[in-house]
N, C-alpha and C positions, 0 to 999 in steps of 0.2 A: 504493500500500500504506500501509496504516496506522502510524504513527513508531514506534520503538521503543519511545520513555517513555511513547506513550499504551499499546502492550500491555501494559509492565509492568506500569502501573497497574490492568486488568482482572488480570492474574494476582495481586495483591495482593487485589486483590474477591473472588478464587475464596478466596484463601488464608486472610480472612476467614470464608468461607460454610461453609470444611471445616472449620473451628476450630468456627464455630458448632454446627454436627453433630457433634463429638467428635473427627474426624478428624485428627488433630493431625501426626497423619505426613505425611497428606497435604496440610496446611495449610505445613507447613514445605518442603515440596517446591515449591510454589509460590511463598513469598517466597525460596528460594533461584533457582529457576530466573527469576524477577523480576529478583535482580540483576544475574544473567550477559545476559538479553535487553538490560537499560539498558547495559552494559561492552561488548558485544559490537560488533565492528566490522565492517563488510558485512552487518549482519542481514539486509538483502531479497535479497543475494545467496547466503548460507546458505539460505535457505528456499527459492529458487528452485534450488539445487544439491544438496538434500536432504538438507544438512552441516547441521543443527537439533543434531542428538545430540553432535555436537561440545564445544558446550557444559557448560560444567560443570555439573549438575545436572536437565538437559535429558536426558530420557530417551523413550523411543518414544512415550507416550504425552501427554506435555507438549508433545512436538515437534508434533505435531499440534494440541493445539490453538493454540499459538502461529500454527502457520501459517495457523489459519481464521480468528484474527481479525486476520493480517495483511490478508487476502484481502477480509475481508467485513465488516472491524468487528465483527464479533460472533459468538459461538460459542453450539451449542443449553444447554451444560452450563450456561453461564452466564445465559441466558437462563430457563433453569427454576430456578437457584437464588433469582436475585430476585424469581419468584415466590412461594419459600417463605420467604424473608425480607425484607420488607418495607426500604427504603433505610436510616430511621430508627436501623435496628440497625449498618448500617455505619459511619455519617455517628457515631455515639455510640461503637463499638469504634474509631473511631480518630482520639480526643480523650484530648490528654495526661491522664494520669493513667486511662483509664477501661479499654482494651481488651475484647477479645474475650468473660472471661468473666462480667464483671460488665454489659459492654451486654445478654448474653443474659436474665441475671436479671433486669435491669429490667425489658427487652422480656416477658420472659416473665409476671413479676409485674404491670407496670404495665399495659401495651401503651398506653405511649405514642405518638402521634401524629407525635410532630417533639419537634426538640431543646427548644422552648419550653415543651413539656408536661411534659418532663424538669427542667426548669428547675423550671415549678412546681409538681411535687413536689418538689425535693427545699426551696423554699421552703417547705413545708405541711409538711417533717418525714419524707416520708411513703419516703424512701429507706431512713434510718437504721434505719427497722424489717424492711428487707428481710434475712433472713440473711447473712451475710457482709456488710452493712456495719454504717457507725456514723457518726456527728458527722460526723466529721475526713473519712473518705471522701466522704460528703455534700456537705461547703464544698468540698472540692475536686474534687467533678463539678459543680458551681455556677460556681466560678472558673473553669473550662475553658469550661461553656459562654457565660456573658458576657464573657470574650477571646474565640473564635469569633464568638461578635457582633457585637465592636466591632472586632475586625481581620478578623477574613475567613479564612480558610483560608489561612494565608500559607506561601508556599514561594518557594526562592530560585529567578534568573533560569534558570537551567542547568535545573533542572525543570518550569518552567513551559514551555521552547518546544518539546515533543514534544509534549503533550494542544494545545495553543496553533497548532501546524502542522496536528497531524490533524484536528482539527475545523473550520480554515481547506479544508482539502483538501473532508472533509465537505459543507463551506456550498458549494464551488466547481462541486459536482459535476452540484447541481439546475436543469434546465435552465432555473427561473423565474431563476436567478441572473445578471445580467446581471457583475458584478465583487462579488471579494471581498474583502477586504483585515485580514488579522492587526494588528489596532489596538492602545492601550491601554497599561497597563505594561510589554510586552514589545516594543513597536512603540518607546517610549522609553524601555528598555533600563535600566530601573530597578533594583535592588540586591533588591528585597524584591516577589514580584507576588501583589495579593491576589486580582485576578479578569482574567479573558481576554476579549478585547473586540475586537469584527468591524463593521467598515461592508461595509453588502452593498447594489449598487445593483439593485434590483426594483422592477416595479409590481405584482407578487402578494406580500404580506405574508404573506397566512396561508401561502402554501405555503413561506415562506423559513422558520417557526414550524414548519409541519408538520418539514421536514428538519430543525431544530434538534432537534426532538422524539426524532427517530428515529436521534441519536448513541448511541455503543456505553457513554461514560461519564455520559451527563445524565440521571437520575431521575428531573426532574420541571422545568414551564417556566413560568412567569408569561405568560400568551397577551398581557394587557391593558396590562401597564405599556410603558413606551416609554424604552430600550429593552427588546424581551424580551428575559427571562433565562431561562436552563437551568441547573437546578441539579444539578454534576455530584459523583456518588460522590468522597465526602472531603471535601467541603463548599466549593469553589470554585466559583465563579458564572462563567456566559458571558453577558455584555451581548453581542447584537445589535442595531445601529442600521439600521434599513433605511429606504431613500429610493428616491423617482424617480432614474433617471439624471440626470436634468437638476436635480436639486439633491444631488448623491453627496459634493459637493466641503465641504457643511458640516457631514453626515453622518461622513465621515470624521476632519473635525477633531475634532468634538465625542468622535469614541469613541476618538481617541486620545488627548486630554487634555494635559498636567493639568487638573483642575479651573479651577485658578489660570488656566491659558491660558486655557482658553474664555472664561474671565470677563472677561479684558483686551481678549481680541477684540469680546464681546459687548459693552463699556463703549466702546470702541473706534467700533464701528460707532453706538451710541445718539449718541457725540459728530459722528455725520454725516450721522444721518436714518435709518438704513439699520434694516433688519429681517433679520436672519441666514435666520432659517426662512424666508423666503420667496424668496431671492439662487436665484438661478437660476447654478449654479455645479458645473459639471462635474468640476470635481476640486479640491484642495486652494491649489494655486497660482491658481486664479479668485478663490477668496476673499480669499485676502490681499491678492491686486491690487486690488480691490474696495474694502481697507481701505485703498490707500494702500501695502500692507507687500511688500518682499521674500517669497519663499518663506522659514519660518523650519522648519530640519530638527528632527523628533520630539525629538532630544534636550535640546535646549536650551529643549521649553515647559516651563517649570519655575513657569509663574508668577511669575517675580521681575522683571527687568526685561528681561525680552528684546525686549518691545513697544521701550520706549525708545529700545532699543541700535539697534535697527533702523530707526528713527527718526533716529536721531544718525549712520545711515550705514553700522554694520556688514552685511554681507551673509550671515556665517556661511560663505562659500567657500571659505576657506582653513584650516578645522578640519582637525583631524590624519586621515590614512583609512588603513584597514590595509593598502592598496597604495603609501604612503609609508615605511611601514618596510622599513629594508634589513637589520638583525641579529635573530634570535632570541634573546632578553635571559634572564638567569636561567635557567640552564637545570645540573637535577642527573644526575648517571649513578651505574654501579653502584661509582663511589667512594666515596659516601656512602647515600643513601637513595633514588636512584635506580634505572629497571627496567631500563636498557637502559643501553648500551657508548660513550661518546664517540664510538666511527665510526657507529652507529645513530643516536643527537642528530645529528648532524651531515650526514648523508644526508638523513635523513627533514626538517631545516630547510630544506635547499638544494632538495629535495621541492616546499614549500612557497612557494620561490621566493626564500626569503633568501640574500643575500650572506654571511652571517659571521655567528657564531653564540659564545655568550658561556657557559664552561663554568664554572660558580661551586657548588662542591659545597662542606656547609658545615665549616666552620671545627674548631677539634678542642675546642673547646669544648661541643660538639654531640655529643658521645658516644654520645646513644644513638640519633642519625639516620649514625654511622658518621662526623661528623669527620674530618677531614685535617689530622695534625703535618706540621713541615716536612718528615720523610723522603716523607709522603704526597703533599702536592702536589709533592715534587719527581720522584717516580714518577708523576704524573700524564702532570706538565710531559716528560718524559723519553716515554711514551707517545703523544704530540700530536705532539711531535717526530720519531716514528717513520713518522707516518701517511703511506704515501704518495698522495699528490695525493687531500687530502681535497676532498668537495662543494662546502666552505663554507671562508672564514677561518675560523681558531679563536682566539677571543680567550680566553687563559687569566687565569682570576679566581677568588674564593674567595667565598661568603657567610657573614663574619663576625660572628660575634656580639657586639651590643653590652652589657658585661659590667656588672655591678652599679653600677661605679666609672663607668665609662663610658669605660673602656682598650675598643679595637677590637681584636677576639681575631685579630689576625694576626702574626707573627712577622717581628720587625723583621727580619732580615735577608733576608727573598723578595722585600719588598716592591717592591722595584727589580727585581724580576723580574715580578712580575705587571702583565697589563693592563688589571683593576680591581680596586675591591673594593666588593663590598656587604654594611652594617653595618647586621644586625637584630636587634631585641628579641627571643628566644625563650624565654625563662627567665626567672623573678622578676616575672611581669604584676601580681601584685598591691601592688608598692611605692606609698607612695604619690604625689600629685600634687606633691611638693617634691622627693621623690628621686626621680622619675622624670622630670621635667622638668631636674631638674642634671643627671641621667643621658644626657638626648639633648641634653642643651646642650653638653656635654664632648666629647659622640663625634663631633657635627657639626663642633665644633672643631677635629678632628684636623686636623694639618698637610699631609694631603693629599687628594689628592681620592678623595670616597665619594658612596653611593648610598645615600641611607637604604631600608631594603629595607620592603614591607610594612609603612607607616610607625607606623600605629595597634593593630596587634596583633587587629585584628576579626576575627570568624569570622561571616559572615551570620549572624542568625535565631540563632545559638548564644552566639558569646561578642561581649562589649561592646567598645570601643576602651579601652586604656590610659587611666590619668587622667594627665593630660598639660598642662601650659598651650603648647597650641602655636603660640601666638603667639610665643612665646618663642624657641622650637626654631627656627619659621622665618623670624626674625629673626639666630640664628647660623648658619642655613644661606644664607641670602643675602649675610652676610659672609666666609662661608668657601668653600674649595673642596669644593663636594657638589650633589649634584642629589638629586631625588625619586623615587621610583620609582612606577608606578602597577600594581600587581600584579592581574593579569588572573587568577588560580584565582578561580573563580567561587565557590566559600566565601571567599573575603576581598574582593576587590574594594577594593583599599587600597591608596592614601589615595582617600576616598571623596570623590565630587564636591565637595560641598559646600565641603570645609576646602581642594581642590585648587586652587579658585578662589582662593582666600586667599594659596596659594603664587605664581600665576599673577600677582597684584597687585603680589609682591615683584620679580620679574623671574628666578624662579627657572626651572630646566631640569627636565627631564624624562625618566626612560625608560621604556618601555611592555613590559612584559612579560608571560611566559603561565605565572614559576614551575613550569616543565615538572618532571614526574619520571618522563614518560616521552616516549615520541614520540607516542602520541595525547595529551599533554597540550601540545606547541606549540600545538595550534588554540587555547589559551584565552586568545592574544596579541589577540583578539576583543573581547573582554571588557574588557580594557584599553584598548583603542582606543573602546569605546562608554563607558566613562567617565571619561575625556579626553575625547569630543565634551561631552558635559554639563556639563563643568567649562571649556569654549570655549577648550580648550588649540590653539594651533595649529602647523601642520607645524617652524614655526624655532625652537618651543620646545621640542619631542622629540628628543634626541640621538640615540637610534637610527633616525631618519629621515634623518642624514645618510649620505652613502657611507662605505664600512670604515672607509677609512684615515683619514680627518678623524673619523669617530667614537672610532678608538682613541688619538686624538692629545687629545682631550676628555674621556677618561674615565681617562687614566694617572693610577695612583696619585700619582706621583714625577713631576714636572716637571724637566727636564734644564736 
């Protein structure tokens, strides 16, 4: 069956096409029942038990067609809309600044071709004279479409691997297909993905094109370039690299990337005769034997010096894996801003397969995410205490905020009661880089041990990191008692590889977390563990990879 996030994505098309017609009730009916298919949990067992209506905004008629493009990829309704509306108009309603009713005016006015014809008009002027706009709209359907250009249709990780699985499913299914394989920025687990990318081992090419063709989101496919592309509704591109079986294995490197990577391998192989396109190399691990190199895993082709490192000896074996973690770290209930009950976290962790599970709801500086005063966490603390024979240890903790001054908002006197605490920035992001830097220079200082929480304050794609000199920071945090946190919600994805490295250098500790706020938000302890591979953190530098009791003995606020 077809993934959740790729249906949503066609009911956002439909939701599109009724907007375009006037439809507007039932344009909204669509991106509402959009969300509940992406939030919903067991969708192919819903639709196979004929629980669709269940859903919130999921009604008799919606149910259905969700269920026919679980079944079939495609449904007729949508199939006849984009006949009446040409892609052009999608791919344009939904570029910031532009939507639904002004793509139609263009469309209607201009009937431009593709977004490039769009472009130049509106460099010819020739926008401003359309009713409803002017100047200022003009530049800024201009600046949308040359960002679209130069980045791509970018969308974060957590959205790219449903359209990214189904279209792998897709390419899997054609019997010219000998193996498939989901490459590319989502194969190395990237923070930001701009395009989706497949090694498919064939010796019929055009029929691996044809099935490309004939996905339920691709518009339209480049037959000639190499590799083909399918360009799908909303402006994300599919690279397919297709090879003989008997050379799969360079096929597959190349379309998982980086750039940077091929290029060291390719420089790599010229320093020893060799010819890449012609390595008769069955799968990925042939090639790099071929160079000389270990297997090196997708996350670490980063281009930088991975070549060397592996050169100099490293193997990359002993990276962190998310069957090394033994706690569920960061984790909120319905104390603060969380959906679900400490005995629900705690179940659903031990679910999961964790030993001990870390309940840190935040601090009462946090008012309007519902904070905990000391009466608070001590009703917590008092309620854990109650539980009998829970799933998991319950390591009780707070996430505190690190305040202007750079006081950690917890109340001296628990603190010999709790057994962590994690201190994050959530208020004041715009100070600037002198006050914000004393700021986390101060709070790392605290005289006990902390976790800097979500180190950078980033929101993928939305908001920037903090200005910060962090060198600084992680030079008083490798003096003091604290470790780093790598926060796994797939909108933050923080401390971001790059800078993680840096900590890594210092000899700094680690914990890996999922930021849960609810129980389907433990799985995004995922996420966190794939960027800790990238940042080449390994098993003895993650704290929550040791067992309970030695982890709680490491992360005590208060040393005895």
């Amino acid at each position: 069956m077809m993934e959740p996030a790729t249906i949503a994505a066609q009911l956002r098309e439909l939701a599109v096409y009724y907007e375009l017609d006037g439809d507007k009730h039932r344009a909204f009916a669509y991106e509402r029942a959009a969300k509940s298919v992406e939030a919903a949990n067991g969708l192919h067992r819903l639709i196979e038990e004929g629980r669709l209506e269940e859903l919130p905004g999921v009604g008799p008629s919606i149910a259905r067609v969700v269920a026919e493009l679980a079944r079939r990829g495609n449904v007729g309704v949508l199939e006849r809309l984009r006949g009446e509306w040409p892609a052009i108009v999608v791919e344009l309603a939904q570029l910031p600044k532009v939507g639904v009713p002004k793509a139609r005016k263009i469309f209607q006015t201009l009937a431009p071709a593709n977004l490039d014809a769009v472009a130049t008009a509106c460099r010819a002027g020739l926008i401003r004279e359309i009713s409803g706009f002017g100047k200022i709209s003009e530049e800024k359907i201009l600046r949308a479409i040359e960002e679209r250009r130069e980045k791509g249709a970018q969308v974060i990780l957590l959205d790219a691997e449903g359209p990214a699985t189904s279209l792998g499913h897709h390419l899997r299914a054609d019997p010219a297909a000998k193996q498939v394989e989901v490459c590319g920025p989502v194969r190395r687990w990237s923070e930001v993905v701009d395009h989706l990318a497949y090694a498919v081992a064939s010796d019929r090419r055009d029929a691996i094109v044809d099935r490309l063709a004939s996905f339920a989101l691709v518009t339209s496919v480049d037959r000639e370039s190499n590799p083909a592309i399918g360009y799908l509704a909303g402006g994300m591109r599919a690279e397919v690299w297709i090879a003989p079986p008997a050379k799969f294995g360079w096929a597959h490197i190349q379309a998982t990337g980086s750039q940077e990577h091929v290029a060291l391998l390719r420089q790599r192989a010229a320093d020893r005769g060799m010819s890449l396109e012609i390595l008769e190399a069955v799968d990925e691990t042939h090639v790099y034997g071929a160079l000389g190199l270990p297997f090196l895993p997708p996350e670490v082709r980063d281009g930088t010096d991975e070549v060397a490192a592996a050169l100099a000896g490293d193997r990359f074996t002993d990276l962190i894996t998310l069957d090394d973690l033994t706690a569920a770290f960061h984790c909120h209930t319905t104390y603060s801003d969380g959906k679900h009950s400490i005995a629900e976290m705690t179940r659903a962790a031990a679910e999961l397969g964790f030993e001990a599970i870390t309940i840190t709801d935040h601090s009462a500086a946090a008012s309007y995410a519902g904070g905990l005063d000391l009466a608070g966490l001590r009703a917590q603390h008092a309620e854990i205490a109650g539980l009998e024979a829970p799933e998991a240890r319950i390591l009780r903790g707070t996430e505190a905020d690190i305040l202007a001054d750079g006081t950690i908002d917890v109340p001296p006197e628990i603190l010999g009661e709790l057994d962590l605490v994690i201190a994050s920035v959530h208020q004041r992001y715009k100070a600037d880089e002198d006050a914000m830097t004393s700021r986390l220079v101060t709070a790392m200082r605290s005289p006990f041990f902390k976790i800097w929480g979500h180190a950078l304050g980033r929101m993928v794609l939305r908001r920037e990191p903090i200005p910060v000199r962090l060198d600084e920071v992680l030079d008083a945090i490798a003096e003091s008692p604290a470790a780093i946190e790598i926060n796994g919600d797939p909108h933050r994805l923080d401390l971001d590889p790059v800078n993680a490295r840096k900590a890594v250098a210092r000899g700094i500790k680690f914990v890996l977390s999922s930021d849960a706020h609810s129980t389907r938000g433990l799985d995004a302890v995922r996420f966190a563990v794939a960027m800790a591979r990238r940042a080449r953190i390994r098993k003895q530098d993650v704290l929550n990879a040791l067992p309970p009791d030695e982890l709680a003995d490491a992360i005590r606020p208060l040393r005895s």
